[in-house]
C-alpha positions, 0 to 999 in steps of 0.5 A: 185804157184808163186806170183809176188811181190807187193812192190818196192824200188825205189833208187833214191838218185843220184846226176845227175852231169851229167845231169846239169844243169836239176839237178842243182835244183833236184834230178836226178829222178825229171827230166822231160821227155821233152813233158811229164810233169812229172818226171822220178820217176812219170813214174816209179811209175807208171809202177810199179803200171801197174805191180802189185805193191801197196806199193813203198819205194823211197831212197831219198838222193840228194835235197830229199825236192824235190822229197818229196814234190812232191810225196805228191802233185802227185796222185799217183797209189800206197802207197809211202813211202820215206827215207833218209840216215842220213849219205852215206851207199853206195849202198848196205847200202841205199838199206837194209836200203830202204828195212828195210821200206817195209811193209812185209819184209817175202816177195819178192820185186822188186828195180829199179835205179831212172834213169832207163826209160823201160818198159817190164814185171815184173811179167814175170821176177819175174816168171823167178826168181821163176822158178831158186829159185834164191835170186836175179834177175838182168834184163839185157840189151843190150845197143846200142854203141853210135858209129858207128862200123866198119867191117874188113875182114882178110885182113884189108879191110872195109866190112861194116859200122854200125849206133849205133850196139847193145853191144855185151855184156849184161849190169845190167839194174837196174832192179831187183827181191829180194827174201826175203832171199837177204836182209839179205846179203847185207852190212849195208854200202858199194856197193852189186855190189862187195860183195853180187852179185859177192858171189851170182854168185859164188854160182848161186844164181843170175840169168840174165834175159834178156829183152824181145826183142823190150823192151824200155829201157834206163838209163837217165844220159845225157842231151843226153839222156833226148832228145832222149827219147823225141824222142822215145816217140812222136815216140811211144807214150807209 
């Protein structure tokens, strides 16, 4: 029998330089979604939490002060615990050095990026990775363009215009399940995205799980952004 993971690293150590200048005075996941009063990381948590997850491990880096001294302020529906990099390890170096803090490393353990806002769920994908014995799962997403697309016909004629289409290609969506096995393949320094997942996809070893269809999901990295999922909320009132 199959249980879903019950602790989470949290990467949440970005700059957000393009998110000025909101971060100017913070980490990228302190940022607030307009109209709901609290930070990025604080929806984060607590959907980590609605999900079954009790002990949470949150990679600081950029204006770390902050995001510390909130955490001990906020109620928070889960145990937190925070690191710092003493020097940059890359992405894969911050994420075996986040993990090295979890409480029980002989157990499987989800990650999330700092600056991912979605909502769908976990235990179904942490089920989905069992059920593939994989050593990790990455949740996919299929992001909108945010252009409007144009349709040709053979002959060079305009069919059609669509608003914002869907990518034809799935994306990472920052979402992930580790086995416990995972963490010993990742670099002490350095980016997994070009070592450790690209070998683990050689040897299938790395599964895709695809959102759940009408699943919220967006990367908050633009001022754009923050006002869109403003948007999204007074309209859905998650």
């Amino acid at each position: 029998m199959h249980t879903s993971p019950t602790q989470a690293v949290v990467l949440a150590g970005g700059q957000g330089s393009r998110l000025r200048p909101y971060t100017d005075d913070r980490p990228k996941p302190m940022v607030e979604i307009p109209g709901t009063g609290t930070p990025i990381i604080g929806h984060q948590l607590s959907w980590l939490a609605a999900e079954g997850v009790t002990d949470a491990v949150v990679s600081c880096g950029h204006l770390a002060e902050v995001l510390q001294e909130w955490l001990k302020t906020a109620e928070l529906p889960l145990r937190v615990t925070t690191v710092v990099e003493s020097e940059p390890l890359g992405r894969g170096g911050g994420l075996k050095y986040a993990a090295a803090h979890l409480p029980d490393p002989d157990q499987p353990w989800y990650a999330t990026n700092g600056d991912i806002w979605t909502r769908f769920s976990l235990r179904e994908m942490a089920a989905f990775h069992a059920e593939r014995d994989a050593t990790a799962t990455l949740a996919l997403a299929r992001p909108r363009i945010p252009w409007g697309a144009v349709e040709t016909d053979a002959f060079g004629h305009i069919t059609d215009f669509i608003e914002s289409p869907p990518s034809p290609y799935l994306i990472n969506a920052g979402v992930y399940v580790f086995s416990a096995a995972f963490t010993a393949l990742l670099p002490d320094r350095g980016d997994h995205e070009r070592t450790t997942f690209p070998r683990l996809a050689r040897e299938r070893r790395l599964a895709g799980f695809p959102l759940p269809q009408g699943a919220y999901w967006r990367a908050i990295d633009t001022a754009k952004d923050l006002t869109e999922a403003a948007k999204e909320l007074s309209g859905t009132r998650m």
